[in-house]
N, C-alpha and C positions, 0 to 999 in steps of 0.2 A: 626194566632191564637190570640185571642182579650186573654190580658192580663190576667182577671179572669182566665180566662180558662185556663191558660198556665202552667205547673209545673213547679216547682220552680228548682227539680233536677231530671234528669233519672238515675237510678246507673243500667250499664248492668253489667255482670258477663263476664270481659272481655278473659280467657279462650276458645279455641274454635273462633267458628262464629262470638262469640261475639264482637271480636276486630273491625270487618268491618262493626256491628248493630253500635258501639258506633261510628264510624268515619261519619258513614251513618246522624244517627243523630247529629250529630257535623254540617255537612254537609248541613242542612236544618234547621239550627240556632235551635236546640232544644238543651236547657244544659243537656246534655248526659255527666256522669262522670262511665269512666273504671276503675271497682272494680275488683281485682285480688285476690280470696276470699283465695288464698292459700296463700299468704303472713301471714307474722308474725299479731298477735293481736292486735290491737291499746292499748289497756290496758293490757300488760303485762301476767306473767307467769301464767295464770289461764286454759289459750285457747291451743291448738296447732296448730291453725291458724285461720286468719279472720271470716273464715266460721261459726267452732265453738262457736265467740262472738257474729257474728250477728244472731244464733238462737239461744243462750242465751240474747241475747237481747232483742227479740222476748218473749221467754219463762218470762221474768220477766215484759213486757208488759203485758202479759196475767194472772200476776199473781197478778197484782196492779187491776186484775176486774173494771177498771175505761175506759175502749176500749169497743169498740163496733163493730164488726167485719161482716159483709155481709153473708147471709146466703150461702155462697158458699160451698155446699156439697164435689165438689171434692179436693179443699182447705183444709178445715179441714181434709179431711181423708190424705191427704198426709202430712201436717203438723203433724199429728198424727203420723204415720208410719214411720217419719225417726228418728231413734235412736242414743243413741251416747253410748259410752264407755272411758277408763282413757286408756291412751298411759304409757309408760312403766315408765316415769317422772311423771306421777300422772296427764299428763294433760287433759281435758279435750277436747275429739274429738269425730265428729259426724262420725258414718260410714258411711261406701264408699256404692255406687248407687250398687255395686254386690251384697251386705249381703240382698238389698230388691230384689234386681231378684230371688234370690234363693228362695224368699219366694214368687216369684210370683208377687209383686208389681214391678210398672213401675217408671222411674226415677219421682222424685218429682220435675216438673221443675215449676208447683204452687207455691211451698210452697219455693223454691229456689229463685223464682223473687219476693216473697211475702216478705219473710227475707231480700234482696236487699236494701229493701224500709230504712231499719234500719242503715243501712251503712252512710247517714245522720250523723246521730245520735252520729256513731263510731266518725266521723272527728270532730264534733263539740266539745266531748270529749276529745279529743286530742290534737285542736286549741283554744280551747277559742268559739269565734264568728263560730257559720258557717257563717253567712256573709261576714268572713275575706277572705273565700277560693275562688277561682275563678273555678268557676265549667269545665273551657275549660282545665284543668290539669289533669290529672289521680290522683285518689286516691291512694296513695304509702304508705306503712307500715313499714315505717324503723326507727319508734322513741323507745326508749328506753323507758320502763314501765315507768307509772307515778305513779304507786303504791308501 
């Protein structure tokens, strides 16, 4: 892959399949970094886990209206459709892939790789440099709030 072209980071959602996508690419020299979205918050007691920062992450992207986002229909509607609610500590989490079967929607795995992309974002937050971090590591959540 000619350089331009190349991404800079892959973050899979290591859960699942995912642990053998990320080794796969590892595998064929692509920087594939395993995000473990059920881990703790990178930024502290706000989240009840990963998951829930990096589509609050997401959500505050979309709310700085300064993005531009691809007309992708099925994207938006399942970005749309996953909701979240407060855990019994007050924290902030997204519900689980059942509460949308019930209602007849199909897991969001769009809008799940789509929030991925923001996991960047988390580490950078947390280290300083993203360029400090060596994307052949897994992304691990074990720092204590910086807030």
């Amino acid at each position: 892959t000619p350089p331009a072209r190349r991404p800079s980071e892959i973050c899979v959602d290591v859960i699942g399949i995912g642990a053998g996508v990320t080794d796969r690419l590892a595998e064929l020299g692509l920087p594939a970094r395993g995000v473990n979205v059920s881990e703790s918050p990178a930024m502290g007691a706000r989240y009840t886990n990963l998951k829930a920062e990096l589509y609050f992450l997401c959500r505050e992207w979309f709310e700085t209206r300064g993005c531009n986002l691809a007309k992708d229909k099925a994207l938006g509607k399942e970005l749309c459709a996953v909701d979240y609610d407060f855990s019994s500590s007050g924290r902030i989490q997204i519900k689980n892939k059942k509460s949308l079967a019930a209602k007849g929607q199909r897991s969001p795995d769009l809008a799940e790789a789509f929030v991925l992309t923001f996991a960047g974002t988390a580490i950078s937050a947390t280290h300083g440099s993203k360029g400090a971090i060596s994307w052949k590591t897994p992304l691990k959540r074990v720092l204590k709030s910086l807030v």
